[in-house]
PDB file of the backbone (N, CA, C, O) and the ligand in Angstrom, with CONECT records:
HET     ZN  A 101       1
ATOM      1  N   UNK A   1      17.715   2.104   5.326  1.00  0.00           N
ATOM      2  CA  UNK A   1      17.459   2.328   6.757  1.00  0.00           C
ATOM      3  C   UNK A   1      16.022   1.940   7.113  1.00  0.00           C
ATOM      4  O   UNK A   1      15.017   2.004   6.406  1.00  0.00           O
ATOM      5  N   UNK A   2      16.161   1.526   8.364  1.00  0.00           N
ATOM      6  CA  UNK A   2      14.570   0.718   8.683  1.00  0.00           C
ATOM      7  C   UNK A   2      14.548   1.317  10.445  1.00  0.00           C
ATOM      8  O   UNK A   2      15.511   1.597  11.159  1.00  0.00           O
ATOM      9  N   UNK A   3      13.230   1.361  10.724  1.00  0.00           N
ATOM     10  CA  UNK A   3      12.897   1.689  12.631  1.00  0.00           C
ATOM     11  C   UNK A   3      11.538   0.720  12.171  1.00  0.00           C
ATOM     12  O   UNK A   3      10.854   0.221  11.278  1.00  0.00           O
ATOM     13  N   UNK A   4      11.850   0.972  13.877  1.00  0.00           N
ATOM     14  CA  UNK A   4      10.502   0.315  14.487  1.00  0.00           C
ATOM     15  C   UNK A   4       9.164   1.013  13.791  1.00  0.00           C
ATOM     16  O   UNK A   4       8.307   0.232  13.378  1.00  0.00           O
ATOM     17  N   UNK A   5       8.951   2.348  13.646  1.00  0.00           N
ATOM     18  CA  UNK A   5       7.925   2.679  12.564  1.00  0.00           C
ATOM     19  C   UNK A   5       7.736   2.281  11.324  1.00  0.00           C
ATOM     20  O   UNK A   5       6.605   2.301  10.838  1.00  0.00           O
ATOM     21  N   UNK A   6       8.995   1.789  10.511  1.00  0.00           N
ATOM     22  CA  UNK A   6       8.903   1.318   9.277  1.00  0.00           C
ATOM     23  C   UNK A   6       8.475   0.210   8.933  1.00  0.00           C
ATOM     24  O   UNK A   6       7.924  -0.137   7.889  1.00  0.00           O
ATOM     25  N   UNK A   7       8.921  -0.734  10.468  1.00  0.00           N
ATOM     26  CA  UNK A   7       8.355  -2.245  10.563  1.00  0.00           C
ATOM     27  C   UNK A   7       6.976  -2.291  11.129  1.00  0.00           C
ATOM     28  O   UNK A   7       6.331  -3.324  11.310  1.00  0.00           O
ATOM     29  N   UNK A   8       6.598  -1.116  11.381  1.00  0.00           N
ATOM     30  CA  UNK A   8       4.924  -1.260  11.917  1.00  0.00           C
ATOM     31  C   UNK A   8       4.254  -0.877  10.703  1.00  0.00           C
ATOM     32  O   UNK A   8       3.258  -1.521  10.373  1.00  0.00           O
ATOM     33  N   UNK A   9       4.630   0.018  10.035  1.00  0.00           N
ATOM     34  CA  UNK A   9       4.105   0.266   8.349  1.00  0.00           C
ATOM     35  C   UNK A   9       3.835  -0.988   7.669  1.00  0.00           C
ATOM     36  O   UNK A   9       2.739  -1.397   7.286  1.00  0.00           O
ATOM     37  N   UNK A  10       4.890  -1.508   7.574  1.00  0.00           N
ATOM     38  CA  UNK A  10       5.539  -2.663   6.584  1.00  0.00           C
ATOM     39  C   UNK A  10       4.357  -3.946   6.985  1.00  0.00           C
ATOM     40  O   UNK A  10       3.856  -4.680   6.134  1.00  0.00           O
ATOM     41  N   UNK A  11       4.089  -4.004   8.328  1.00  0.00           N
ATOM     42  CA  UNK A  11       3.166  -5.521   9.130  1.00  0.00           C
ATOM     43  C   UNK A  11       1.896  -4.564   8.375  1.00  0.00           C
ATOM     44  O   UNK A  11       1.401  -5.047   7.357  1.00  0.00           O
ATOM     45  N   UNK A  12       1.355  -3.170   8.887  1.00  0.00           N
ATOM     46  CA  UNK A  12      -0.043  -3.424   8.770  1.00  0.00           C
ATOM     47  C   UNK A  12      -0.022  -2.789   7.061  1.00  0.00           C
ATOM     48  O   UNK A  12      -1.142  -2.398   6.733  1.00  0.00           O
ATOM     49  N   UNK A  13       0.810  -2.667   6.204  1.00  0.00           N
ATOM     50  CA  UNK A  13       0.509  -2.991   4.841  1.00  0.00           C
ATOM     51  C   UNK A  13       0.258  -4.163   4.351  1.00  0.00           C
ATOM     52  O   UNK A  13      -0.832  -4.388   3.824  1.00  0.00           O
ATOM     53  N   UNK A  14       1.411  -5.285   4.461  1.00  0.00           N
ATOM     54  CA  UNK A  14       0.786  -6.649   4.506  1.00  0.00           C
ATOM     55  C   UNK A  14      -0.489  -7.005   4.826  1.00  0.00           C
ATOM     56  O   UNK A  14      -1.171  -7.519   3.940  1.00  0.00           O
ATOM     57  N   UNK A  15      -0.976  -6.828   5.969  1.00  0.00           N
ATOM     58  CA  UNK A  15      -1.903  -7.165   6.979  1.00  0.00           C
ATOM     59  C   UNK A  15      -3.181  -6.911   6.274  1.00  0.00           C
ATOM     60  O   UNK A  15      -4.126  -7.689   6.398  1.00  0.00           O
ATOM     61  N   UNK A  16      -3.247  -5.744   5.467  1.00  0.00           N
ATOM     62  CA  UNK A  16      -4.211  -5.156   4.684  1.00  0.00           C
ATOM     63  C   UNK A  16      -4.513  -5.816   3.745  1.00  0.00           C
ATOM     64  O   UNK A  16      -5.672  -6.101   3.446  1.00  0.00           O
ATOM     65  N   UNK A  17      -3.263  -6.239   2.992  1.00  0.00           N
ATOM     66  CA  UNK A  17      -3.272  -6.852   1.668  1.00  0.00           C
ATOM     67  C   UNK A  17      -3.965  -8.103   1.369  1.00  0.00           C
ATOM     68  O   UNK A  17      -4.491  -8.441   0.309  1.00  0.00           O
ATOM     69  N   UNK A  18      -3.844  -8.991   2.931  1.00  0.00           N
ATOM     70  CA  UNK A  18      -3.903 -10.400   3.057  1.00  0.00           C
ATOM     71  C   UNK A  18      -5.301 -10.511   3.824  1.00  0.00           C
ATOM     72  O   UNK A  18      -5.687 -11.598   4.254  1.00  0.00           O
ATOM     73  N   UNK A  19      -6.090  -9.258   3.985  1.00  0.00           N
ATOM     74  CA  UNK A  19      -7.298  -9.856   3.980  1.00  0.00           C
ATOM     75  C   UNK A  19      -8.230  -9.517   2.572  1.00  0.00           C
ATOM     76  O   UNK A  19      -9.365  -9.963   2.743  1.00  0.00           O
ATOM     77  N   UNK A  20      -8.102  -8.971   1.466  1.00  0.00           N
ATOM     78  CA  UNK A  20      -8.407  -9.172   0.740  1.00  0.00           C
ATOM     79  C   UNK A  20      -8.146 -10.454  -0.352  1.00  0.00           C
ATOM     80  O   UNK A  20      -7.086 -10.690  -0.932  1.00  0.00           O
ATOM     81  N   UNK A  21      -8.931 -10.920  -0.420  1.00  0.00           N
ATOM     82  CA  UNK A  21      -8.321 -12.161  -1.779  1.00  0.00           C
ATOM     83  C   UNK A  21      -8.154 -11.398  -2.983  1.00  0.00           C
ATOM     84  O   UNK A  21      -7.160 -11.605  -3.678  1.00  0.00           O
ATOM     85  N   UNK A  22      -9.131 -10.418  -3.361  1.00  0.00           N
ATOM     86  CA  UNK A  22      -8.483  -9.532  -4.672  1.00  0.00           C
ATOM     87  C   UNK A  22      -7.031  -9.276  -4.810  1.00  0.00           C
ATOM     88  O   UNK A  22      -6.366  -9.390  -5.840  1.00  0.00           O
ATOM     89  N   UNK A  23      -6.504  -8.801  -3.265  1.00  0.00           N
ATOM     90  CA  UNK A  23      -5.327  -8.395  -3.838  1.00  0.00           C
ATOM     91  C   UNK A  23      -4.548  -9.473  -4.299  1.00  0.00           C
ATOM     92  O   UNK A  23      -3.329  -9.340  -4.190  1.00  0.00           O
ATOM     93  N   UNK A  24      -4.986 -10.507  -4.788  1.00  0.00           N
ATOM     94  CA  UNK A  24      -3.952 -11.794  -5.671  1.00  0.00           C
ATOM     95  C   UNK A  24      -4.079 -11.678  -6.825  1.00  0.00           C
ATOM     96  O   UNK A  24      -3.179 -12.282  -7.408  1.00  0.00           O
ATOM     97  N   UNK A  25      -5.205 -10.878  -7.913  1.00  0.00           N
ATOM     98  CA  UNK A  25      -5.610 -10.167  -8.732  1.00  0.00           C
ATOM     99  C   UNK A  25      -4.464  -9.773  -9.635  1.00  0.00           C
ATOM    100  O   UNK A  25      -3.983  -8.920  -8.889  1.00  0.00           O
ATOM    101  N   UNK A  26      -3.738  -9.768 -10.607  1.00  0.00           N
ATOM    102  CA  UNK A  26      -3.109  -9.374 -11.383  1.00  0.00           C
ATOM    103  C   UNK A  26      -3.654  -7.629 -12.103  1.00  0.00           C
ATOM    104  O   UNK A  26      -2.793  -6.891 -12.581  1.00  0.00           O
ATOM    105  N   UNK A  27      -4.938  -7.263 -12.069  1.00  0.00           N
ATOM    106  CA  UNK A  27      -5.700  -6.275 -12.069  1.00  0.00           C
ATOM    107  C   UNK A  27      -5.879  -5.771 -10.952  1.00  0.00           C
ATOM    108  O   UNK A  27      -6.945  -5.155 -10.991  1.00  0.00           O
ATOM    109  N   UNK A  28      -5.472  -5.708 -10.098  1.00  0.00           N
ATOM    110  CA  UNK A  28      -5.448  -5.124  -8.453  1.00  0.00           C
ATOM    111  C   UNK A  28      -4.100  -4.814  -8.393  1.00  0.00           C
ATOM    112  O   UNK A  28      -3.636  -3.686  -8.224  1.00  0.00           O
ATOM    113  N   UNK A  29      -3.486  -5.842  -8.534  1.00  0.00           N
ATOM    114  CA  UNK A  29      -2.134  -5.350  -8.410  1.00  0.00           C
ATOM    115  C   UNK A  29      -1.397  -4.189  -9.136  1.00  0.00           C
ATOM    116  O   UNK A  29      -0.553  -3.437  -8.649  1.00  0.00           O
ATOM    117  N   UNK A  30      -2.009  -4.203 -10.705  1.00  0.00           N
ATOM    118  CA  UNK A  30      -2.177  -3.151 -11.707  1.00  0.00           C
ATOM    119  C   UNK A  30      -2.218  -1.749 -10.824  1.00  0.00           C
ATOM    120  O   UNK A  30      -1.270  -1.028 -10.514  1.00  0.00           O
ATOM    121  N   UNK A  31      -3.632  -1.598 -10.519  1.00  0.00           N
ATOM    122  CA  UNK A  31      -4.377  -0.675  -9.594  1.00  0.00           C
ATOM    123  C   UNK A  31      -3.586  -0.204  -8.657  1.00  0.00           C
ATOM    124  O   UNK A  31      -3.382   1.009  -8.693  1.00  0.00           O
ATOM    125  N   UNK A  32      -3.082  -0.819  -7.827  1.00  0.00           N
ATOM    126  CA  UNK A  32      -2.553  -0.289  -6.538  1.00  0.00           C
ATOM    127  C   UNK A  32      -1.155   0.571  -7.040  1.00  0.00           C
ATOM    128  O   UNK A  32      -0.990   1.760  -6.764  1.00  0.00           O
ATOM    129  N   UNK A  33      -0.247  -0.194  -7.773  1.00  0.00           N
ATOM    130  CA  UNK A  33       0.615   0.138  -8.123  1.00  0.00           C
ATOM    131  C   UNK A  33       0.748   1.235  -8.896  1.00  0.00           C
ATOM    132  O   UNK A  33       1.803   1.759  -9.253  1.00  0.00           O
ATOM    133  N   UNK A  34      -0.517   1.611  -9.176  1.00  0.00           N
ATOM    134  CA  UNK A  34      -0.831   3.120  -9.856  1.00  0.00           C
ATOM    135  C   UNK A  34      -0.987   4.050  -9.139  1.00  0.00           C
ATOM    136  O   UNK A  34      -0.837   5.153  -9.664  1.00  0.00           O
ATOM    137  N   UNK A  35      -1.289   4.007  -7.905  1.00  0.00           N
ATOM    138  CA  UNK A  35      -1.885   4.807  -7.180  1.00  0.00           C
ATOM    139  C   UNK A  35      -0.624   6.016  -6.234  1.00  0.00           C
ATOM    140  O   UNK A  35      -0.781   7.218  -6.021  1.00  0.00           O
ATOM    141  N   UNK A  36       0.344   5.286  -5.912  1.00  0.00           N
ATOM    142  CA  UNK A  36       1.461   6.595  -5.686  1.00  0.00           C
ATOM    143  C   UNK A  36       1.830   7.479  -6.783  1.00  0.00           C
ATOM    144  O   UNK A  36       2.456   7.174  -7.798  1.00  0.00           O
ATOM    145  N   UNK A  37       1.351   8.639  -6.440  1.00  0.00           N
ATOM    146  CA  UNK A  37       1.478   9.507  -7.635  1.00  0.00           C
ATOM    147  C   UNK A  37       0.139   9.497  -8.759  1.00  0.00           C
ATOM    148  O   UNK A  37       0.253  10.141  -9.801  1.00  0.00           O
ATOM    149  N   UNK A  38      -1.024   8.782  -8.490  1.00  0.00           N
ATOM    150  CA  UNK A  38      -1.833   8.417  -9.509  1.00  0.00           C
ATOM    151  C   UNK A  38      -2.750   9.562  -9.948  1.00  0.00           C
ATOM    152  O   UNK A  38      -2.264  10.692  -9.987  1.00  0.00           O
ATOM    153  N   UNK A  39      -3.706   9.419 -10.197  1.00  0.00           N
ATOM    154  CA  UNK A  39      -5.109  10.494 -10.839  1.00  0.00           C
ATOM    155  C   UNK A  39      -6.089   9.905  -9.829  1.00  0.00           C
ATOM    156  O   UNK A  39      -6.002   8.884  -9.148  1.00  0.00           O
ATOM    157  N   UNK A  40      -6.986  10.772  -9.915  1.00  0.00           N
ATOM    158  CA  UNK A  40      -8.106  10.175  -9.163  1.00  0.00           C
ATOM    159  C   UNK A  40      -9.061   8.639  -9.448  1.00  0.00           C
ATOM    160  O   UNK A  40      -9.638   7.809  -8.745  1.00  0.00           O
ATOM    161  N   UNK A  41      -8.833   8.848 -10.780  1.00  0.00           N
ATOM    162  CA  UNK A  41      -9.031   7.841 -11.342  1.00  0.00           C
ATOM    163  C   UNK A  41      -8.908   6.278 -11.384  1.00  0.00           C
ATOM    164  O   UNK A  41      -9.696   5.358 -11.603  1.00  0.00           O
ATOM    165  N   UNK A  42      -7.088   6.413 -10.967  1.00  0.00           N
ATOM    166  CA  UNK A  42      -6.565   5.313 -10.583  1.00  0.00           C
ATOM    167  C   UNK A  42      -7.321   5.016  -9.173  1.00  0.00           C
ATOM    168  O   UNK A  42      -7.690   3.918  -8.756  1.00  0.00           O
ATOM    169  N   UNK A  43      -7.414   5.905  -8.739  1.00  0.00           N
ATOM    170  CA  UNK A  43      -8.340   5.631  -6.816  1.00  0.00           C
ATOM    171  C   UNK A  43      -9.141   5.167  -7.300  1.00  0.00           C
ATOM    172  O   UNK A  43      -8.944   3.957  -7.415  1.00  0.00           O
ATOM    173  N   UNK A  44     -10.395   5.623  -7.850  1.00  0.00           N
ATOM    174  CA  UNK A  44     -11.075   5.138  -8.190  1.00  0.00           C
ATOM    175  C   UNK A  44     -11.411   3.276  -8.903  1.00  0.00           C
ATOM    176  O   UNK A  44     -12.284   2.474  -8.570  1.00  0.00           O
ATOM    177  N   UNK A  45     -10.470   3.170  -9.789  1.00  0.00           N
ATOM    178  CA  UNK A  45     -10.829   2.093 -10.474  1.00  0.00           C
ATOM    179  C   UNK A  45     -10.114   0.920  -9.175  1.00  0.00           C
ATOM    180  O   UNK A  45     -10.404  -0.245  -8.904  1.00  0.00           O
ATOM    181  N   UNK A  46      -9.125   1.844  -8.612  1.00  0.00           N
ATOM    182  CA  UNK A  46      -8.089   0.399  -7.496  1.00  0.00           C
ATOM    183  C   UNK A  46      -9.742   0.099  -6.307  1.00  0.00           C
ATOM    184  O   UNK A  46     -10.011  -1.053  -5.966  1.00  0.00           O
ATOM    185  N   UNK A  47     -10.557   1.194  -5.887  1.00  0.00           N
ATOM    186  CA  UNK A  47     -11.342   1.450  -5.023  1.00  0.00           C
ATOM    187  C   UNK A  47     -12.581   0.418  -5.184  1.00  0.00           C
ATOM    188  O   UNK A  47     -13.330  -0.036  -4.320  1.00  0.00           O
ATOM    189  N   UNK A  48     -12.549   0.225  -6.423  1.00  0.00           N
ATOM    190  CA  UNK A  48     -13.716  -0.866  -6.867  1.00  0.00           C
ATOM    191  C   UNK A  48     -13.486  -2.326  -7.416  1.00  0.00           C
ATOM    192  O   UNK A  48     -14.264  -3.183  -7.836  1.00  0.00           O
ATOM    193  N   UNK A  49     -12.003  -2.274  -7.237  1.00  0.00           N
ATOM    194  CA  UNK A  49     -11.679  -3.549  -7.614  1.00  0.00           C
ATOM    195  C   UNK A  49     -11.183  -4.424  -5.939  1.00  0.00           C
ATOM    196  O   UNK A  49     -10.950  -5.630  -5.870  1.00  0.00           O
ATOM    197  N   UNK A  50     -11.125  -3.525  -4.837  1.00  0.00           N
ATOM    198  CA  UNK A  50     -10.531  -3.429  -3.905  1.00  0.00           C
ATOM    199  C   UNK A  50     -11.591  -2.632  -2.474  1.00  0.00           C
ATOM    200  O   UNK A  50     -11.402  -1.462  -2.138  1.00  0.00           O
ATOM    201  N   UNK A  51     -12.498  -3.400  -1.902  1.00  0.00           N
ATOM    202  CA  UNK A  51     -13.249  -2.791  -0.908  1.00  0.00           C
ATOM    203  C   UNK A  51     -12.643  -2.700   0.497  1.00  0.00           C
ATOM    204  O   UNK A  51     -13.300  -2.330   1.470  1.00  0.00           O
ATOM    205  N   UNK A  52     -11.032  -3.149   0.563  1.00  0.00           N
ATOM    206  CA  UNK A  52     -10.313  -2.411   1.775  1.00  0.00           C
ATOM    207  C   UNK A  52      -9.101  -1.541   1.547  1.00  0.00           C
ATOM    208  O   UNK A  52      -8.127  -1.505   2.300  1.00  0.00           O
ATOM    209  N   UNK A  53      -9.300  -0.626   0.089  1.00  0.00           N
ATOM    210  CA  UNK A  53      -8.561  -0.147  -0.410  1.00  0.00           C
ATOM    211  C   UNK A  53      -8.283   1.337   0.387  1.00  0.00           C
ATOM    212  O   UNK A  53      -7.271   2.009   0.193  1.00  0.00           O
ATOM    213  N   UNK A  54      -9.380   1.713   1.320  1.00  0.00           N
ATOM    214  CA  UNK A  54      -9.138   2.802   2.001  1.00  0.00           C
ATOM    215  C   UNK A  54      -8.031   2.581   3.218  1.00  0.00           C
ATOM    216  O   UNK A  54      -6.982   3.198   3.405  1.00  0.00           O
ATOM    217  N   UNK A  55      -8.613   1.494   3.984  1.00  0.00           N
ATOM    218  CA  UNK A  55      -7.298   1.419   4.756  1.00  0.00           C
ATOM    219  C   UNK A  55      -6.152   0.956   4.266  1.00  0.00           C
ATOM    220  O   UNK A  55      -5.239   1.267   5.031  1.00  0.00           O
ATOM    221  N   UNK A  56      -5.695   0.222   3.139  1.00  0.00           N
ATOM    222  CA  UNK A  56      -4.844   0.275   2.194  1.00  0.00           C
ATOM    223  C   UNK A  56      -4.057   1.474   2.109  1.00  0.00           C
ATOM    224  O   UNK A  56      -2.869   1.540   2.426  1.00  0.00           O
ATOM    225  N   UNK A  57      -4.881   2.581   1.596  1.00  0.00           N
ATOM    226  CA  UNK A  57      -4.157   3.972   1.182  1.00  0.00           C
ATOM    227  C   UNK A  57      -4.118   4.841   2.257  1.00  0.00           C
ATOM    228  O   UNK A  57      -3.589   5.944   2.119  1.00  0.00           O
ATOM    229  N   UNK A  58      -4.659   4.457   3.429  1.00  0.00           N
ATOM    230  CA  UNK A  58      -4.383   5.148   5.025  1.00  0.00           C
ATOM    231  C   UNK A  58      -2.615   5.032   5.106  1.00  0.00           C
ATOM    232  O   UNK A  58      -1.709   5.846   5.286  1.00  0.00           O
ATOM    233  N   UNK A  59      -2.697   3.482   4.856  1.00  0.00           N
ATOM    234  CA  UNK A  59      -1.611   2.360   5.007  1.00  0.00           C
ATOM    235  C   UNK A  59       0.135   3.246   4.705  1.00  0.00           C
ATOM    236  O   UNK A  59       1.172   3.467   5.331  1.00  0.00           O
ATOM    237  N   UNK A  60      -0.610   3.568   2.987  1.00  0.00           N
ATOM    238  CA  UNK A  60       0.289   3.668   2.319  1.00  0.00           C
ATOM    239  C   UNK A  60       0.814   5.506   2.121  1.00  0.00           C
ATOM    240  O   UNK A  60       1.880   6.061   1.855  1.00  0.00           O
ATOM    241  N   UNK A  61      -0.337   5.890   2.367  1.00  0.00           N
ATOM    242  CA  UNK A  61       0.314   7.752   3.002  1.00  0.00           C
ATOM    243  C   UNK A  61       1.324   7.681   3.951  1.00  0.00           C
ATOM    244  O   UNK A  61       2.403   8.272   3.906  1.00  0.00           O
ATOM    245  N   UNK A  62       0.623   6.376   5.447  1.00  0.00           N
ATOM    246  CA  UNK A  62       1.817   6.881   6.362  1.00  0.00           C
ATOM    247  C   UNK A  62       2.779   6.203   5.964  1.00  0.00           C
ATOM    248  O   UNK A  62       3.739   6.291   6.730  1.00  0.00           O
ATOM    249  N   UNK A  63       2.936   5.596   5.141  1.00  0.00           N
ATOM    250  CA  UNK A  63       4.331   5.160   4.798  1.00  0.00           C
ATOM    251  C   UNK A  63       5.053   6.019   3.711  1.00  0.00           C
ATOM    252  O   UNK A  63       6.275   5.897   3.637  1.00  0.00           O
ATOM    253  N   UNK A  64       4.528   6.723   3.013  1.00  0.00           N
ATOM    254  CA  UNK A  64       5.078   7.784   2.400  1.00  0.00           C
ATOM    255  C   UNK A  64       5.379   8.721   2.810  1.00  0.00           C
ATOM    256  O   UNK A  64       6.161   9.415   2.160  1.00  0.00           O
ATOM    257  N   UNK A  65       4.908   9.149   4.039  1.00  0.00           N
ATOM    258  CA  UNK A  65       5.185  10.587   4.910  1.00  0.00           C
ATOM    259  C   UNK A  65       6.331   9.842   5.726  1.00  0.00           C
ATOM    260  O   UNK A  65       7.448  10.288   5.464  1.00  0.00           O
ATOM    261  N   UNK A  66       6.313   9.068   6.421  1.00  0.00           N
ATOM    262  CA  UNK A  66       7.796   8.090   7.056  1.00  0.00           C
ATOM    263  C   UNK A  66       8.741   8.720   6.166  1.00  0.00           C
ATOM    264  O   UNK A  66       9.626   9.550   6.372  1.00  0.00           O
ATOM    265  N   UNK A  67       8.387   8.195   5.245  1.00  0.00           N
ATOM    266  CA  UNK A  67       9.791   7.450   4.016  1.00  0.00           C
ATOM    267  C   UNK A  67      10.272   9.350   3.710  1.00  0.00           C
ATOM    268  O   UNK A  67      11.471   9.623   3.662  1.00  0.00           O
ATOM    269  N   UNK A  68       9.606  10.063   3.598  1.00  0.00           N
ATOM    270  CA  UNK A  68       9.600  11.673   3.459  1.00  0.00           C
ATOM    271  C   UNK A  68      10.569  12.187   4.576  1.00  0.00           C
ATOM    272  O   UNK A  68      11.730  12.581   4.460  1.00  0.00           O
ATOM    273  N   UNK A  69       9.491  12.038   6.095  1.00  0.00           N
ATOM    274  CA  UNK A  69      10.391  12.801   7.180  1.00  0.00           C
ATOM    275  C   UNK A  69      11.813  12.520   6.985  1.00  0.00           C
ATOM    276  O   UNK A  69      12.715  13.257   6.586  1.00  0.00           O
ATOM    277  N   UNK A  70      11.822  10.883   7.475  1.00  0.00           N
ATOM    278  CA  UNK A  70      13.053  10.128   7.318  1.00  0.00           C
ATOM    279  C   UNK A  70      13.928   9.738   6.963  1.00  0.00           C
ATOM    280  O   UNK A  70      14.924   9.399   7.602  1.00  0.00           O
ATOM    281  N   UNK A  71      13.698   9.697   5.641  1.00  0.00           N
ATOM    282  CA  UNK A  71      14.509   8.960   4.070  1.00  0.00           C
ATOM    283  C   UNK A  71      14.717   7.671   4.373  1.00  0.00           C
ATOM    284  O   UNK A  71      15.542   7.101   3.658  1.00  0.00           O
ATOM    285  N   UNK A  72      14.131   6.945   5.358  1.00  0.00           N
ATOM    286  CA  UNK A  72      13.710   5.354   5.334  1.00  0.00           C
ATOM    287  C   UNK A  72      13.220   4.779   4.567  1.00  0.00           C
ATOM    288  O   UNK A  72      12.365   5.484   4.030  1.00  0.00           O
ATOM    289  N   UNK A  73      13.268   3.681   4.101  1.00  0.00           N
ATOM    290  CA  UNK A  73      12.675   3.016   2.712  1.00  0.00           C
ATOM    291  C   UNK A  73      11.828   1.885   3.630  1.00  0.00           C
ATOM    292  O   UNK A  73      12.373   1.047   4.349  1.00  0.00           O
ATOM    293  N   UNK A  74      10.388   2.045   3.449  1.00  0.00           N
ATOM    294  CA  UNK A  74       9.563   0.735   4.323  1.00  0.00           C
ATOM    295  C   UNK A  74       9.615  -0.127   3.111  1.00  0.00           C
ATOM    296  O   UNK A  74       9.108   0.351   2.096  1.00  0.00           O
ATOM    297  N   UNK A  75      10.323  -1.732   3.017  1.00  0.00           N
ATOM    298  CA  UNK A  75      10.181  -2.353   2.506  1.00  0.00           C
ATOM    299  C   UNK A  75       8.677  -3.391   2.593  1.00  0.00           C
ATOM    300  O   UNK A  75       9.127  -4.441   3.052  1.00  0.00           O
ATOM    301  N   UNK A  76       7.631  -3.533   2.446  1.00  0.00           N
ATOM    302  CA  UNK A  76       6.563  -4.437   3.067  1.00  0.00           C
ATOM    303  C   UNK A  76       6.522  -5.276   1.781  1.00  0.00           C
ATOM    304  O   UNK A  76       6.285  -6.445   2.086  1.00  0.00           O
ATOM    305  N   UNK A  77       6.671  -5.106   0.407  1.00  0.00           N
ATOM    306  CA  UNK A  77       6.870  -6.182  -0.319  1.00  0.00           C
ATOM    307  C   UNK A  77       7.619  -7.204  -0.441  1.00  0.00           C
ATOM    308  O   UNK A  77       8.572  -7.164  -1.219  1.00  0.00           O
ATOM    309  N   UNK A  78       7.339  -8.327   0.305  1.00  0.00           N
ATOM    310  CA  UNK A  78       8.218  -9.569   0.337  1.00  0.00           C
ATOM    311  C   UNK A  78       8.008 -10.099  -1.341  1.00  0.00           C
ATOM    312  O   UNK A  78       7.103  -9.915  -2.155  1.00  0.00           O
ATOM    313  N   UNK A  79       9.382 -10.876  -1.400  1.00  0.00           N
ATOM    314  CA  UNK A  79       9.176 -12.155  -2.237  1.00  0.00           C
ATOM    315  C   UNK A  79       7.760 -12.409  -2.957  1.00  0.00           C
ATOM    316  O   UNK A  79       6.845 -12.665  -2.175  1.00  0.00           O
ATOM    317  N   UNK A  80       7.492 -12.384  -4.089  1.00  0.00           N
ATOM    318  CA  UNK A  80       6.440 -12.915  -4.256  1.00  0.00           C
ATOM    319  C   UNK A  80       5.173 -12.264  -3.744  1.00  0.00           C
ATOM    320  O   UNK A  80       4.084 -12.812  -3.917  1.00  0.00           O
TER     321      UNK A  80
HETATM  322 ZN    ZN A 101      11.638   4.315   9.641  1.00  0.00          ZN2+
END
């Protein structure tokens, strides 16, 4: 299931992603992907490999609280 909130999640996660060039990083990608559910740690190390990692994880709360209220799944990972 998808809404109009899930597709506004989904644009400004992308949106985030694609102004960093790190996030093409195979070690960023590491990072981020640690971070639902992570240690502080993981914040940390994604936080310094990644200097728009805060609005990143703004990004990615409200899409976890969505996906919570709702049981919507925000897909924002395309292809590749
Ligand atoms: Zn939704």
């Amino acid at each position: 299931m998808t809404c109009d909130e899930c597709l506004a999640i989904a644009q400004l996660l992308r949106e985030v992603r694609l102004l960093s060039s790190n996030w093409a990083s195979e070690e960023a990608k590491i990072a981020v992907d640690a971070l639902p559910g992570g240690t502080e740690q993981d914040m940390l190390r994604a936080e310094a490999l990644l200097p728009d990692l805060s609005r990143f994880t703004r990004a990615l709360s409200m899409r976890l609280s969505h996906e919570r209220l709702t049981g919507h799944k925000v897909a924002w990972r395309g292809p590749g």
